[in-house]
C-alpha positions in Angstrom: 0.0 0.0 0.0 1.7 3.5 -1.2 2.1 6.0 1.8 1.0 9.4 1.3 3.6 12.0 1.2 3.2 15.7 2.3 4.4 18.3 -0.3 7.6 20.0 0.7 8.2 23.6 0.4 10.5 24.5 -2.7 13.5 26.5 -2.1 13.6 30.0 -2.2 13.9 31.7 -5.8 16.6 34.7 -5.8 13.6 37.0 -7.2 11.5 35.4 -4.0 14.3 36.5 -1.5 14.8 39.6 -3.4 10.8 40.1 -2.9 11.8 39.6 1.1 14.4 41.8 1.4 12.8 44.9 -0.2 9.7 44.2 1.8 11.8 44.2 5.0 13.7 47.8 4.5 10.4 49.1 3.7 8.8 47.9 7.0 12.3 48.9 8.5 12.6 52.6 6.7 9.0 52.9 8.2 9.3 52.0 11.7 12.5 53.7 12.4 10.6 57.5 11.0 7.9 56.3 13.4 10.3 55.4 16.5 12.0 58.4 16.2 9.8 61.0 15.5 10.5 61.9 11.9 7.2 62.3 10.7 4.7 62.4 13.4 3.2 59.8 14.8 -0.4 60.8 13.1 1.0 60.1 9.2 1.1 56.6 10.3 -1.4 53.7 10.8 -1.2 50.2 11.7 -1.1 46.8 9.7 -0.3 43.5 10.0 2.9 42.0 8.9 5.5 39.2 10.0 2.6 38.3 12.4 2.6 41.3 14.4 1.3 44.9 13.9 3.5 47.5 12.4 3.8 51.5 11.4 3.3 51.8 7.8 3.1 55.8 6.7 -0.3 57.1 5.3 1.5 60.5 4.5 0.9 60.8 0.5 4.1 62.9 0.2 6.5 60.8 2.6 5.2 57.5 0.4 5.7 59.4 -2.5 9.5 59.3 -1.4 9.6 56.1 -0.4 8.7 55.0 -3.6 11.9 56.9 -5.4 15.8 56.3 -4.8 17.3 59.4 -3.5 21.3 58.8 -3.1 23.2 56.4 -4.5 26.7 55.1 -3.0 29.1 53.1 -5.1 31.4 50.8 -2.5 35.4 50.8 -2.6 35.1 54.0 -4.7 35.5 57.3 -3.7 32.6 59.1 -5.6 29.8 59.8 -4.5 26.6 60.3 -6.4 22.8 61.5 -5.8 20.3 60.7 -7.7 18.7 64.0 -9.9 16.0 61.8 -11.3 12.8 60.2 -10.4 13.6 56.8 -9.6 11.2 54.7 -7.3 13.7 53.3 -4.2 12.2 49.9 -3.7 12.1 49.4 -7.4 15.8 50.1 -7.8 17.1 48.3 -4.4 15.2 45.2 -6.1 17.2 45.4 -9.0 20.4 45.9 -7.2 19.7 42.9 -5.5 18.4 40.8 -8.4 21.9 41.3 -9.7 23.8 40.7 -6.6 24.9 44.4 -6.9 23.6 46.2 -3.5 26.4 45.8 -0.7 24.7 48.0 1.9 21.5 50.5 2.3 21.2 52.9 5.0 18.7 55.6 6.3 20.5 59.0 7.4 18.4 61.3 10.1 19.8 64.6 10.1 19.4 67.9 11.3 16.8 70.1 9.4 18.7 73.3 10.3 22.2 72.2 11.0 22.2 69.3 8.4 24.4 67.7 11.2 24.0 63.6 11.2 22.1 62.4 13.8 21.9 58.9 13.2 23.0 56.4 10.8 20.8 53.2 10.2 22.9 50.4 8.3 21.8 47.0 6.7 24.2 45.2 5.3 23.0 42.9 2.7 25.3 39.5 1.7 24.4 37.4 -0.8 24.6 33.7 0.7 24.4 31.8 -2.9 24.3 32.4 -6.4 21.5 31.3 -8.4 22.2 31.0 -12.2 18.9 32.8 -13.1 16.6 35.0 -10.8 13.8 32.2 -11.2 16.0 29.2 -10.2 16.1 27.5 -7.2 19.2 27.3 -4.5 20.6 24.0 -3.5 21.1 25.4 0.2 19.4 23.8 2.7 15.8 25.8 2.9 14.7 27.9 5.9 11.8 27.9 7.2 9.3 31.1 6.5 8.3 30.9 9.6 11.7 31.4 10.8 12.7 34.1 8.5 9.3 36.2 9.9 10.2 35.5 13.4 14.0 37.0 12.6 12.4 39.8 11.3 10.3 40.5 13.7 13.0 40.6 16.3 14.9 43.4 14.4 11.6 45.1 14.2 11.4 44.7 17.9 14.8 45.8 18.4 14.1 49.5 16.8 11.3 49.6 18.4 13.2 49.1 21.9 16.5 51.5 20.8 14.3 54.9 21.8 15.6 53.4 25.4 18.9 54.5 25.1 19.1 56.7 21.8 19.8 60.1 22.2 16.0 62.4 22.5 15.8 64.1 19.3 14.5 67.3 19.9 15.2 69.4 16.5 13.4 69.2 13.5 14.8 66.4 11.2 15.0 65.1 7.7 16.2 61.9 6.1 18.2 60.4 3.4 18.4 56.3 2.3 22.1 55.8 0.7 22.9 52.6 -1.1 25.9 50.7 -1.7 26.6 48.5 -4.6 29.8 46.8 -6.5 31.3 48.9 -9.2 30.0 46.7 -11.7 26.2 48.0 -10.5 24.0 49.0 -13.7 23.7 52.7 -12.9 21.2 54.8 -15.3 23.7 57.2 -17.4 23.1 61.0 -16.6 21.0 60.4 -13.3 23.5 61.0 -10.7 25.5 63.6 -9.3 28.2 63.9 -6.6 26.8 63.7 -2.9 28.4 63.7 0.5 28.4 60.3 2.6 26.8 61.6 5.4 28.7 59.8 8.1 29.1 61.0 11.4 32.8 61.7 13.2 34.4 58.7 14.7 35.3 60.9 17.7 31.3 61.3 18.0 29.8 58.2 17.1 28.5 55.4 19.2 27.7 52.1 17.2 25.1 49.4 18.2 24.9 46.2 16.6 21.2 45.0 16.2 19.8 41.3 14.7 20.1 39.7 11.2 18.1 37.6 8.9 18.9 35.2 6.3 16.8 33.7 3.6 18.3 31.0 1.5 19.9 33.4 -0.5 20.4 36.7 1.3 21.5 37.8 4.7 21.3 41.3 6.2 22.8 42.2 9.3 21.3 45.3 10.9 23.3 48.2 13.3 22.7 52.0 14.1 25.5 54.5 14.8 24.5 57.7 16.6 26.2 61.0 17.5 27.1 61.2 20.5 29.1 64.2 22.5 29.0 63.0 25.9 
């Protein structure tokens, strides 16, 4: 008599982890303007995602900005580019990452009046295996999507809990999302200018490391750095 057998989960396409990622530093962009008061708390309302309820912005204009890539940060070379067109961010992160281009992204608070960096929110993506096509499947052993969510949720969690022991930000404040990519990156011709990194001094900067997550693919490990004068 043939035993049934239970279907087993199919491992994780590089354009499925892609879809992750870029779903993950939205939800992450989001929750760290909530946390700290960069948009107030009104331009916000709650969903549910990774099993638990989150920020997501309602504010028309902020969303608007979401949706475009504003800097642009090309790893182990020393120019620096904006970007002077009207690119949609989570569009061109997915890209990056489709290619195995993006090294790094990070969200920049900084001082409205004194354009001073406040904070420096880093994720640093690695890319764990290399499919040969964005639709094939990895031969690493498959993770659970269970366990990715949970991950995630615990870095969600963790910015959540960092208002404990960041600095009170009391000024008026903007942002900025830089990425980082390999020189070979595909970078749209007569869409970027020069730009400044927007790091903060080494002599006032206090780093924290928060969690990671990994797919079967990608991992991104997560910290903040924050100015800090003592």
């Amino acid at each position: 008599m043939a035993t049934k057998q239970a279907p087993t989960r199919q491992a994780i396409t590089l354009k499925g982890s892609t879809a992750i990622v870029t779903d993950f530093f939205k939800f992450a962009v989001n929750t760290i303007l909530y946390q700290r008061g960069v948009y107030p708390a009104d331009d916000f309302h709650l969903v549910k995602k990774y099993g638990q309820v989150v920020m997501l912005t309602q504010d028309l204009a902020l969303e608007n900005y979401l949706d475009k890539f504003s800097r642009f940060l090309k790893a182990n070379v020393s120019l620096l580019l904006t970007n002077i067109a009207s690119h949609r961010i989570l569009q061109q992160v997915q890209k990056w990452l489709l290619t195995g281009s993006v090294t790094q992204l990070a969200l920049v608070i900084i001082s409205k009046d004194s354009r001073i960096t406040l904070e420096r929110w880093v994720f640093n993506v690695h890319l764990q295996s290399q499919p040969t096509s964005p639709e094939s499947a990895t031969t690493v052993p498959m993770k659970p999507e269970s366990q990715i969510q949970a991950e995630i949720r615990d870095i969600l969690k963790q910015i959540v809990s960092t208002v404990t022991f960041l600095p009170t930000m009391e000024e008026p404040t903007v942002f900025n999302i830089l990425a980082y990519t390999s020189e070979s990156a595909d970078v749209p011709a007569d869409e970027w200018v020069d730009t400044d990194p927007l790091a903060i001094e080494a002599s006032k900067s206090q780093q924290v490391r928060l969690r990671s997550f990994s797919t079967d693919i990608h991992r991104v490990e997560a910290m903040v750095a924050y100015r800090y004068e003592g």
